[in-house]
ZAMARGU-4260 file (C-alpha; in steps of 0.2 Angstrom, whole numbers, plus 5000, padded with zeros to 4 digits):
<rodrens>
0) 5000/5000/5000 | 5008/5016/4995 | 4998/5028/5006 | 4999/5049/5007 | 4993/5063/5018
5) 4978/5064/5007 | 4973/5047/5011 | 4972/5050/5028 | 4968/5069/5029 | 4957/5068/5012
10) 4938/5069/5010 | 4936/5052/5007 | 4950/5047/5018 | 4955/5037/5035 | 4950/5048/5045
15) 4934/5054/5039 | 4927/5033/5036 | 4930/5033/5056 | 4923/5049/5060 | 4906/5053/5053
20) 4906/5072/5058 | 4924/5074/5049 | 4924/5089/5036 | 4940/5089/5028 | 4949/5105/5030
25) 4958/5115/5018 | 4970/5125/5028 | 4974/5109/5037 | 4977/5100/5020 | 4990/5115/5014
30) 5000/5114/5028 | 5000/5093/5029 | 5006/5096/5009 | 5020/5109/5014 | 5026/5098/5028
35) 5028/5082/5018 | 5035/5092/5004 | 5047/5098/5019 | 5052/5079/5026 | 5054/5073/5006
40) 5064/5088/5000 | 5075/5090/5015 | 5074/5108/5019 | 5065/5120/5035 | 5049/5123/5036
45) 5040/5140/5047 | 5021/5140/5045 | 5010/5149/5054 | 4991/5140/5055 | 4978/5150/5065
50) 4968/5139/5078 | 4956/5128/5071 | 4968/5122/5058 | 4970/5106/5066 | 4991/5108/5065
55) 4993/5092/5075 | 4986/5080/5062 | 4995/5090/5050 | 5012/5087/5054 | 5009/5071/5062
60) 5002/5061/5047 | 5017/5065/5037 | 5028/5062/5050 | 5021/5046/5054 | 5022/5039/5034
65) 5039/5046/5034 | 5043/5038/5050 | 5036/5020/5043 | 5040/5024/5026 | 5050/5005/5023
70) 5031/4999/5029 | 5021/5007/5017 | 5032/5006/5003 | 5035/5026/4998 | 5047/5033/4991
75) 5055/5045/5002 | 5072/5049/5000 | 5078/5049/5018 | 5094/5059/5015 | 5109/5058/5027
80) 5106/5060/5047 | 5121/5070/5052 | 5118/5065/5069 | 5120/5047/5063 | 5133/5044/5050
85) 5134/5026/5056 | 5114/5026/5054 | 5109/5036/5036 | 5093/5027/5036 | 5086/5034/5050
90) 5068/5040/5051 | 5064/5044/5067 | 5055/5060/5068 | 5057/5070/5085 | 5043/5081/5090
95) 5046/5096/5101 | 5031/5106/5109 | 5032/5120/5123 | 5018/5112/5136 | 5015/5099/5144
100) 4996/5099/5139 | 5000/5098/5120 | 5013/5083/5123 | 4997/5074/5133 | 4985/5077/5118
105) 4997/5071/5106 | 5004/5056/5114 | 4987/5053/5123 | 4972/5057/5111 | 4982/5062/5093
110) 4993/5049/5090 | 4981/5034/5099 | 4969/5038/5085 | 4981/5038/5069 | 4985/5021/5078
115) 4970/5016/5076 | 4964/5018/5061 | 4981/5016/5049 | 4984/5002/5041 | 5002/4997/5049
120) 5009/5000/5067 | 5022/5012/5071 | 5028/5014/5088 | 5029/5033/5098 | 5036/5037/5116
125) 5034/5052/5126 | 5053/5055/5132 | 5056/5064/5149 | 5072/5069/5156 | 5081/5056/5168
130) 5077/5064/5183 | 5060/5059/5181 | 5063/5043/5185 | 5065/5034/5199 | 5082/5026/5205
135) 5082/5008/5212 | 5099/5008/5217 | 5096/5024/5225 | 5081/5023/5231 | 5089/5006/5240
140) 5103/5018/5247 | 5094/5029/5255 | 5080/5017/5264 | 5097/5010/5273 | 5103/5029/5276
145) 5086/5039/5281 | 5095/5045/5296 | 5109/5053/5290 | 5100/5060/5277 | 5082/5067/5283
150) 5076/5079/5297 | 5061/5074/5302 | 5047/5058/5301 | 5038/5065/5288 | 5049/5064/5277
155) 5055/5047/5280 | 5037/5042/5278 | 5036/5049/5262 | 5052/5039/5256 | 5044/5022/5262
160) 5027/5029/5252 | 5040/5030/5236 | 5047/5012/5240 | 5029/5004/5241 | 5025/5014/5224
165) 5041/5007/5215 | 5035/4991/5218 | 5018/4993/5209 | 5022/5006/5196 | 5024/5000/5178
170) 5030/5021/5172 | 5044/5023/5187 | 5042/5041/5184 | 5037/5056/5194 | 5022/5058/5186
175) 5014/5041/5189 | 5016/5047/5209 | 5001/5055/5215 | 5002/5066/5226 | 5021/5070/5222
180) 5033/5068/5236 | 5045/5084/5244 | 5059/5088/5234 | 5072/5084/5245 | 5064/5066/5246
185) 5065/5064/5226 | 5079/5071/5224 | 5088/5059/5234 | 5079/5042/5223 | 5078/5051/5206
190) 5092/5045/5193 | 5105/5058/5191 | 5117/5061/5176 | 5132/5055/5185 | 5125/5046/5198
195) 5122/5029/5186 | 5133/5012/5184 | 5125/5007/5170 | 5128/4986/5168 | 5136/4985/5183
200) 5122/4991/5192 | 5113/4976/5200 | 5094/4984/5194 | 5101/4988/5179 | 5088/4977/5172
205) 5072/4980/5182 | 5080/5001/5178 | 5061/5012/5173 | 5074/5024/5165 | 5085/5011/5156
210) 5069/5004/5151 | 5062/5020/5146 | 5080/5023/5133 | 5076/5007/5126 | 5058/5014/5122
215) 5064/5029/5114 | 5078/5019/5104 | 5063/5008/5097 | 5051/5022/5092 | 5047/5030/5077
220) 5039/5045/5085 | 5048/5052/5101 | 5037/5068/5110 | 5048/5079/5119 | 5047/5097/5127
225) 5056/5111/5120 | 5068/5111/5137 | 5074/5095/5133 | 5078/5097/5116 | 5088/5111/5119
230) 5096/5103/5135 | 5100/5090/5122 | 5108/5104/5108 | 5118/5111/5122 | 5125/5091/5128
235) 5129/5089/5108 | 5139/5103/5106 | 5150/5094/5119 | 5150/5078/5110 | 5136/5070/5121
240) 5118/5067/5116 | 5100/5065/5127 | 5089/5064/5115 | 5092/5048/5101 | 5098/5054/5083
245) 5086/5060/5072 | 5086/5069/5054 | 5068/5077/5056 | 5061/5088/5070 | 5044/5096/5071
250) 5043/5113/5084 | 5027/5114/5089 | 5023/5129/5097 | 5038/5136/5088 | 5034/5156/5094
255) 5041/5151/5113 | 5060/5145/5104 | 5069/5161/5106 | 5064/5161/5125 | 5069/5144/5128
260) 5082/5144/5120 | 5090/5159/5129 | 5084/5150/5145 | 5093/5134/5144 | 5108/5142/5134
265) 5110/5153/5148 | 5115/5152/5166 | 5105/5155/5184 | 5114/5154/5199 | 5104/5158/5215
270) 5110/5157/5234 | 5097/5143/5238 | 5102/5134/5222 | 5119/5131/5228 | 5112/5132/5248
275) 5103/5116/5242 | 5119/5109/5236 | 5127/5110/5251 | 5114/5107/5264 | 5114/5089/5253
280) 5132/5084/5257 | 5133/5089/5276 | 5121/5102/5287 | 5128/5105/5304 | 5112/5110/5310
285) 5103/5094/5308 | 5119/5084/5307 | 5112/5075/5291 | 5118/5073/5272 | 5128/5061/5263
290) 5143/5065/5273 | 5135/5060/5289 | 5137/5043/5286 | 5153/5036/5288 | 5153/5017/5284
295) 5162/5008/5271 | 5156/4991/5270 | 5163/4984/5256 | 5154/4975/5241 | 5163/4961/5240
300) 5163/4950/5260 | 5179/4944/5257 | 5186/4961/5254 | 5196/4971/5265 | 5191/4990/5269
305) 5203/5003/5258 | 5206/5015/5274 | 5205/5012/5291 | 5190/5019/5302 | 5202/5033/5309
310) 5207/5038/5291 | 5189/5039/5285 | 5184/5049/5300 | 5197/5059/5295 | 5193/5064/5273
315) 5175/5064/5280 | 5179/5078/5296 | 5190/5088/5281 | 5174/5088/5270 | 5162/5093/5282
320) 5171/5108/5286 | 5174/5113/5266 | 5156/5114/5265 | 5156/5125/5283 | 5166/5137/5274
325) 5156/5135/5259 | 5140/5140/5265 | 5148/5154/5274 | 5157/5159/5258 | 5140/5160/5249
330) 5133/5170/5263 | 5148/5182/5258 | 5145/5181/5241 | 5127/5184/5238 | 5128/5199/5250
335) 5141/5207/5242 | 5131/5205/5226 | 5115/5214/5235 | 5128/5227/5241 | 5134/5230/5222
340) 5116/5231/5216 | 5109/5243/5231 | 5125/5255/5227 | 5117/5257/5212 | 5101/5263/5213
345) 5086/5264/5199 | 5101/5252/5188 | 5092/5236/5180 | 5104/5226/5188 | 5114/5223/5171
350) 5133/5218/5175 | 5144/5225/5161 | 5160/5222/5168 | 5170/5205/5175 | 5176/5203/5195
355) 5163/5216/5202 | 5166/5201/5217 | 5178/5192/5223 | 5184/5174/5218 | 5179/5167/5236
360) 5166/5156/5233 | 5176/5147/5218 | 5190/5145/5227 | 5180/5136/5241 | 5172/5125/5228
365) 5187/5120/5221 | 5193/5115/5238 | 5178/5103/5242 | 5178/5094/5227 | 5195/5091/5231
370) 5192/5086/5249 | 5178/5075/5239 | 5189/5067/5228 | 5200/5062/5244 | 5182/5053/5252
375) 5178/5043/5238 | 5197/5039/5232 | 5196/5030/5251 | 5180/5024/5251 | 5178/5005/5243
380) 5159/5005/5241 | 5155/5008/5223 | 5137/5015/5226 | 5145/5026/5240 | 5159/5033/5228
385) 5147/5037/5213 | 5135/5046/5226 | 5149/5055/5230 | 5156/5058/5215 | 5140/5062/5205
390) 5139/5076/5220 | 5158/5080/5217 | 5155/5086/5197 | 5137/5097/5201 | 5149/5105/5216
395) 5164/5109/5199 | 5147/5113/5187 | 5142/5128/5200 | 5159/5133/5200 | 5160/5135/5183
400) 5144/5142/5179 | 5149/5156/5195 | 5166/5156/5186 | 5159/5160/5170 | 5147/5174/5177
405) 5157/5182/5188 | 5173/5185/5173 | 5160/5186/5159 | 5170/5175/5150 | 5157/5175/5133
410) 5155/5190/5124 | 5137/5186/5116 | 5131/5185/5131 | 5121/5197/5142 | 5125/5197/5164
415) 5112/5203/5175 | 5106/5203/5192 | 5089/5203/5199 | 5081/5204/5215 | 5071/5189/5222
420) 5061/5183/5238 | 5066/5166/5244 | 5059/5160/5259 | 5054/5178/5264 | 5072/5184/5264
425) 5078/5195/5250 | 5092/5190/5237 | 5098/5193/5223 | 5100/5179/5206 | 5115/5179/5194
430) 5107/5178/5177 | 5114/5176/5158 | 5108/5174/5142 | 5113/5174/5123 | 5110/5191/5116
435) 5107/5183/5098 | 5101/5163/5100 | 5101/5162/5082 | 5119/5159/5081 | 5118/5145/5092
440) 5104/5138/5083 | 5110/5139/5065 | 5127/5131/5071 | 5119/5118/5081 | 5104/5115/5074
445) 5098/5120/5056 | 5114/5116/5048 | 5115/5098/5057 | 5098/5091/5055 | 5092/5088/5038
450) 5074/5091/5043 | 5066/5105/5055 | 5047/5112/5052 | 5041/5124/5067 | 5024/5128/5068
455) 5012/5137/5077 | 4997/5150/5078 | 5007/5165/5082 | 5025/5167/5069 | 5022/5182/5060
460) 5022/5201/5064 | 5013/5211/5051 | 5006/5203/5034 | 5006/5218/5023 | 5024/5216/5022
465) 5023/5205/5011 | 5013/5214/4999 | 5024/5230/5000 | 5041/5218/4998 | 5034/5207/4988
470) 5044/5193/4998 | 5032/5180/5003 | 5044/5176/5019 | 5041/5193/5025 | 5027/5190/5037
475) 5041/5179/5046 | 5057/5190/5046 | 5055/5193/5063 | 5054/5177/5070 | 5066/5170/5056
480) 5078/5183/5060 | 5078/5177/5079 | 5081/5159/5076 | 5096/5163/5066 | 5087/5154/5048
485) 5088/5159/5031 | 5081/5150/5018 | 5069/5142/5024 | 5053/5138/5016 | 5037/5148/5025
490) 5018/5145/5024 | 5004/5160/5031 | 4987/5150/5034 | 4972/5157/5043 | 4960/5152/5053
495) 4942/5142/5046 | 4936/5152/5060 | 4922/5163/5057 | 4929/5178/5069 | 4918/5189/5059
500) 4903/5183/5065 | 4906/5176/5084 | 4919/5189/5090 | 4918/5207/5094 | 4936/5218/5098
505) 4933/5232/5109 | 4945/5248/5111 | 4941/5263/5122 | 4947/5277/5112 | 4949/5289/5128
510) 4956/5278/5143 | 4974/5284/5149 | 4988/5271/5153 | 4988/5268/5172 | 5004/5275/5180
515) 5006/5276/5197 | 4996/5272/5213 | 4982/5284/5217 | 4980/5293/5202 | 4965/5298/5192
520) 4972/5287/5176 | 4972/5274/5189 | 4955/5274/5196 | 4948/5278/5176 | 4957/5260/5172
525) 4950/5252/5187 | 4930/5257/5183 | 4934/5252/5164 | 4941/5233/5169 | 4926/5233/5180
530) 4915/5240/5165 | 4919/5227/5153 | 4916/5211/5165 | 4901/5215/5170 | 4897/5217/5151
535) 4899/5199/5152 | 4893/5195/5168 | 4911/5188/5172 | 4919/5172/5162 | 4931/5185/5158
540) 4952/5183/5157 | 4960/5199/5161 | 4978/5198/5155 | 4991/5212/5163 | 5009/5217/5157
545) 5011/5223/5175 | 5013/5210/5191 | 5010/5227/5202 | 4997/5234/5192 | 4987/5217/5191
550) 4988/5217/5212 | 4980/5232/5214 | 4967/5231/5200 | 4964/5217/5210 | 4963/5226/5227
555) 4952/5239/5220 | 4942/5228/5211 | 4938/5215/5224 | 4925/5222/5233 | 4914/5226/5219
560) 4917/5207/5212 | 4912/5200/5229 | 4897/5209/5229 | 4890/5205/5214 | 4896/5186/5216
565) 4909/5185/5203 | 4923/5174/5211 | 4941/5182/5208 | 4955/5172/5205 | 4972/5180/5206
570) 4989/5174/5198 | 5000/5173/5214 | 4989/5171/5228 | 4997/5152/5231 | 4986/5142/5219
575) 4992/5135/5203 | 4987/5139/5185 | 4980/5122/5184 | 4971/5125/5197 | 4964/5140/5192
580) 4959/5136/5177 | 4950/5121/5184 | 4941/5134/5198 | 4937/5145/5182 | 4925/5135/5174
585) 4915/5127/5188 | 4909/5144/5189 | 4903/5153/5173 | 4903/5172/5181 | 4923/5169/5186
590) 4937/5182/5184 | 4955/5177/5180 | 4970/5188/5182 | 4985/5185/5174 | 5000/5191/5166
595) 5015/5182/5156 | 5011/5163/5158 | 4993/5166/5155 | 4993/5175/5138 | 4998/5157/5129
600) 4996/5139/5133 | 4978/5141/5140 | 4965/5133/5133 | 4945/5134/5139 | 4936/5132/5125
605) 4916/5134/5127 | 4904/5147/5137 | 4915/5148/5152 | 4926/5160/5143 | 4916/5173/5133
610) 4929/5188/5138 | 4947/5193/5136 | 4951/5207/5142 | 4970/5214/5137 | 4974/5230/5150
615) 4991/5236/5139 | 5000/5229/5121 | 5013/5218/5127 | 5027/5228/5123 | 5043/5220/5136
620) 5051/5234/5149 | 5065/5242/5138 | 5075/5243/5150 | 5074/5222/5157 | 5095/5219/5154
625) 5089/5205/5141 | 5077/5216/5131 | 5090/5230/5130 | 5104/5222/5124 | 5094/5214/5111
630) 5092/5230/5106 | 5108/5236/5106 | 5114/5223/5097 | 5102/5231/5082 | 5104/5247/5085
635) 5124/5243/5082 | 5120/5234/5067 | 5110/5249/5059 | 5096/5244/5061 | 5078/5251/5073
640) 5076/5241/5085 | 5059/5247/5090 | 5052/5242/5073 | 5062/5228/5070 | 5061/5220/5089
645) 5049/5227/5102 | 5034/5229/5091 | 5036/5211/5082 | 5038/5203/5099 | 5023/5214/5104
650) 5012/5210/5088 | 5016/5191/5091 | 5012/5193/5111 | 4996/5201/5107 | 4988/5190/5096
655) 4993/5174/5108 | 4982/5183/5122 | 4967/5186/5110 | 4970/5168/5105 | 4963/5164/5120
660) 4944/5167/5117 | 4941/5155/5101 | 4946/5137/5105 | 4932/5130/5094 | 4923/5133/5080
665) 4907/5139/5091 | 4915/5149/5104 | 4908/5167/5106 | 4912/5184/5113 | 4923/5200/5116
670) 4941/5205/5116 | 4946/5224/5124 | 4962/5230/5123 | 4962/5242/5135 | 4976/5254/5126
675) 4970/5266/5115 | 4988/5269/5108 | 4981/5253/5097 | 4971/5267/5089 | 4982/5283/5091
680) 5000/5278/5087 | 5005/5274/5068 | 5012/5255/5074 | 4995/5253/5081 | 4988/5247/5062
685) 5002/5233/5064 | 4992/5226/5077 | 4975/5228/5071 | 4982/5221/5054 | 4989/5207/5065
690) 4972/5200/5072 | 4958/5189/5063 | 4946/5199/5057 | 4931/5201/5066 | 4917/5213/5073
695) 4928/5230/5077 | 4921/5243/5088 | 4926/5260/5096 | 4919/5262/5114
</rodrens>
């Protein structure tokens, strides 16, 4: 059988013989073609397809016949995998999405279903990192150590719950464990790079994460999240590898690559990061960690102990006190870090010189992972030297990462420090990040893997571009300027949507920006928000820009909900987003406030949500140390940053918070932006230009 997308995704094809209701899309069959075109030509892909499109099916069905393609006898050319020389016939296709709710509708719902109804079997594995899975060995370890190395009975229960479970569970990871242990209980049983012996392990063969790489080898789909992939990129360019080679990758939810990117490419050091760390190997408080315990039995009976119980005592005493002086040396460290920051104030906290502290904490580092060495060179029991040793390489990782910071040793890069609350005391976190990930990814990615289509809803900035260039890429200069591609083939599909007819976008032509607390402009913003719920009677999203200005909206505001029943459910009051959105629609008169995580990844399709309400245009604070060099970095270049960056990354932000009203082809009801620079300033027909057309109306 020499089977295509068309039939599968066709009007008389697989999918419509087993759903009756099926209409066969167009939009959905346009991008299906480009992406097959994209697996069979070997070249990139970037498509924007507006929701409704069905962009799962779309990339998955070719993907799948690509995957399989020896099974049903087609004629792809699979090119060469340069990840796999020794494997050019490789067809595993990786696919890459941003949240964890689209890997669970594709590995769950999506891909169960293609299953189902084509005419071969092809096998798909959602792949997690290794720290998702529980460690048998270690899980042994630290049932016959739970007094050196927890505080208190809860926590000792809660490991004896994990035992019982690793008996019964099938997964052996983290998220087959409801409800989730502590942390510090996890982190203790969790596989750890480092921290395995492979075949010598006595489970290596009952190992959930040995049995889950053997899974992923196997499978012709493998989900992963965008975090991993780029973890993996990062592990590459070392010579390493997580994820198993592949020559196509499909980013779904492709607008989010830049940010995570930058995020895992970076570095974030904080005081309780490296606390944590410590506290592990030896807290003198509680007289707990892996250092508390100082046997050595050996693993073999017959063998003899490699240092006497005085010379143990001895390496372990020496390494209890390095990581004394360590916590003290961090103290010292993140204060004078504060000090630098408050001697410097209304600054963003961007670092643009090396050494503005001293070399203390490295040095204690680099003093305990040699008093380290010294314990596990004397120890004889090989589960107790890789513990200690895996321990050993994250205590020299923090001390190159603080290395790294601290003498700004990469240019591209941009330093920064920001202010933080952990456990009610105030600190202060060392960041980095790329300036340009593009570089990074053209080097590491687009010029490696044969194959790379991203995808999603929101890539392109502003449409008449193309028209006045006459490029049809133009749409996508932004985001393909970002990602560091050129070349690439790119696709501008709609939604089947009829916005005209079931949504209405609102903009109050005289409403003035909020500024500060107290003011007129203030209290004028407040009575509009409160307008344009009740217009609703509640079921309403209300999206801020502004963490402070959402709070006291929200203190204002709360009151009046309260009275007229509307329950109000605030980003930051201790609850989850899950949770939220689950409290949201039990209750059709709710009230959401959000601001960054909930303009995209939400999805609450039907009459729960008839209102999104958008209190500024998402343009990023200028002056954030990330933002501003980005800017700089165009500005040097010759080009406007403000055109070229901030409203792009705007336009793109914008349309994924009014994304959130339709979910479904029947959904109704209102959008208000609540800026009427949307109407006033010349950049403000970018973003009108940038959103489905629908009902438009000046208020």
């Amino acid at each position: 059988m020499n089977l295509s997308y068309t039939d599968v995704l066709g009007e008389d094809g697989l999918v419509s013989r087993k759903l009756p209701s099926y209409e066969m899309r167009p939009e959905q069959m346009c991008l299906a073609e480009a992406v097959d075109a994209a697996i069979r030509e070997g070249h990139h892909l970037v498509a924007e397809a507006g929701t409704g499109v069905g962009k799962s099916f779309a990339y998955l069905v070719p993907a799948i016949l690509h995957a399989v393609a020896d099974q049903n006898l087609s004629n792809f050319d699979p090119g060469i995998d340069p990840f796999a020389e020794d494997d050019p016939t490789s067809r595993r296709v990786i696919i890459s999405t941003h949240t964890i709710a689209l890997q669970e509708q594709l590995y769950n719902k999506d891909i169960p279903f293609l299953n189902s109804i084509l005419p071969f079997e092809f096998s798909s594995v959602l792949m997690k990192g290794r720290s998702n899975y529980v460690c048998l060995r270690r899980l042994r370890a630290a049932a016959s150590r739970t007094k050196s190395l927890f505080s208190t009975d809860e926590e000792s229960e809660q490991l004896t719950r994990v035992a019982e479970w690793s008996r019964e569970t099938t997964d052996g990871s983290l998220s087959d464990l409801n409800p989730q242990p502590p942390a510090n209980v996890w982190t203790e049983v969790s596989c750890e790079e480092g921290n395995c012996m492979g075949r010598s392990c006595k489970f290596y063969r009952d190992c959930f994460y040995q049995a889950a790489r053997r899974r992923v080898e196997r499978a012709s789909i493998v989900i992963v999240n965008h975090a991993l992939l780029f973890s993996d990129l990062s592990v590459r360019a070392l010579g390493g590898s997580i994820i198993p080679n592949y020559n196509t990758l499909i980013f779904d939810e492709a607008h989010t690559m830049e940010q995570t990117a930058g995020d895992h490419l970076g570095l974030s050091i904080t005081q309780g990061q490296i606390h944590y760390l410590l506290s592990r190997l030896w807290n003198d408080r509680t007289r707990k960690g892996l250092l508390a315990d100082l046997s050595d039995k050996p693993s073999d009976d017959n063998a003899l102990p490699r240092a006497s119980a005085q010379e143990l005592r001895e390496v372990f005493t020496a390494a209890r006190r390095m990581v004394e002086e360590c916590q003290f040396r961090c103290e010292e460290l993140f204060h004078d870090l504060s000090e630098w920051l408050s001697a410097r104030p209304g600054s963003n906290g961007r670092v643009m010189e090396p050494d503005i502290v001293g070399r203390g904490m490295e040095e204690g580092l680099a003093r305990l992972a040699s008093a380290l060495y010294s314990v596990t060179a004397t120890l004889t029991n090989p589960e107790r030297k890789v513990e200690l040793g895996a321990a050993r390489q994250r205590v020299l990782s923090i001390r190159g990462s603080l290395n790294a910071w601290i003498s700004q040793t990469d240019p591209e890069m941009v330093y920064w420090l920001e202010r933080i609350v952990s456990r009610r005391i105030e600190t202060v976190k060392m960041l980095a990040a790329p300036v340009n990930v593009g570089t990074i990814l053209r080097e590491e990615l687009f010029s490696k893997v044969r194959t790379v289509v991203m995808t999603s809803a929101t890539l392109s900035a502003d449409s008449s571009v193309a028209l006045r260039s006459g490029r049809e890429s133009a749409p996508f200069d932004y985001f393909l300027s970002r990602v560091g591609l050129s070349g690439a083939q790119t696709l501008l599909l709609g939604s089947p949507f009829n916005y005209k007819e079931n949504v209405t976008l609102i903009v109050p032509s005289h409403l003035s920006l909020p500024r500060e607390k107290g003011t007129s402009a203030d209290a004028e913003f407040y009575d509009a928000v409160y307008k344009y719920i009740r217009r609703t009677e509640g079921g309403a999203f209300v999206l801020f820009t502004s963490y402070s200005l959402m709070k006291r909206t929200a203190e204002a505001l709360t009151p009046k909900l309260v009275h007229l029943g509307y329950p109000l459910l605030t980003q930051g009051a201790g609850v989850s987003r899950s949770k939220m959105i689950e409290t949201f629609r039990k209750n059709r008169h709710s009230v959401l406030f959000g601001t960054d995580s909930f303009w995209q990844g939400v999805d609450v399709p039907g009459d729960a949500l008839r209102n999104v309400i958008i209190t500024q245009l998402p343009f990023a604070v200028p002056t954030y140390p990330l933002t501003e060099a980005r800017c700089e970095a165009i500005t040097l270049a010759g080009g406007n940053s403000f055109r070229e960056y901030s409203i792009p990354e705007a336009v793109i932000k914008l349309k994924q918070g009014f994304g959130r009203l339709v979910r479904k082809a029947d959904d109704k009801g209102i959008v208000v932006i609540l800026d009427s620079r949307i109407l006033t300033k010349g950049y403000g027909k970018i973003f009108l230009r940038a959103l489905p057309d629908c009902k438009f109306l000046k208020d």
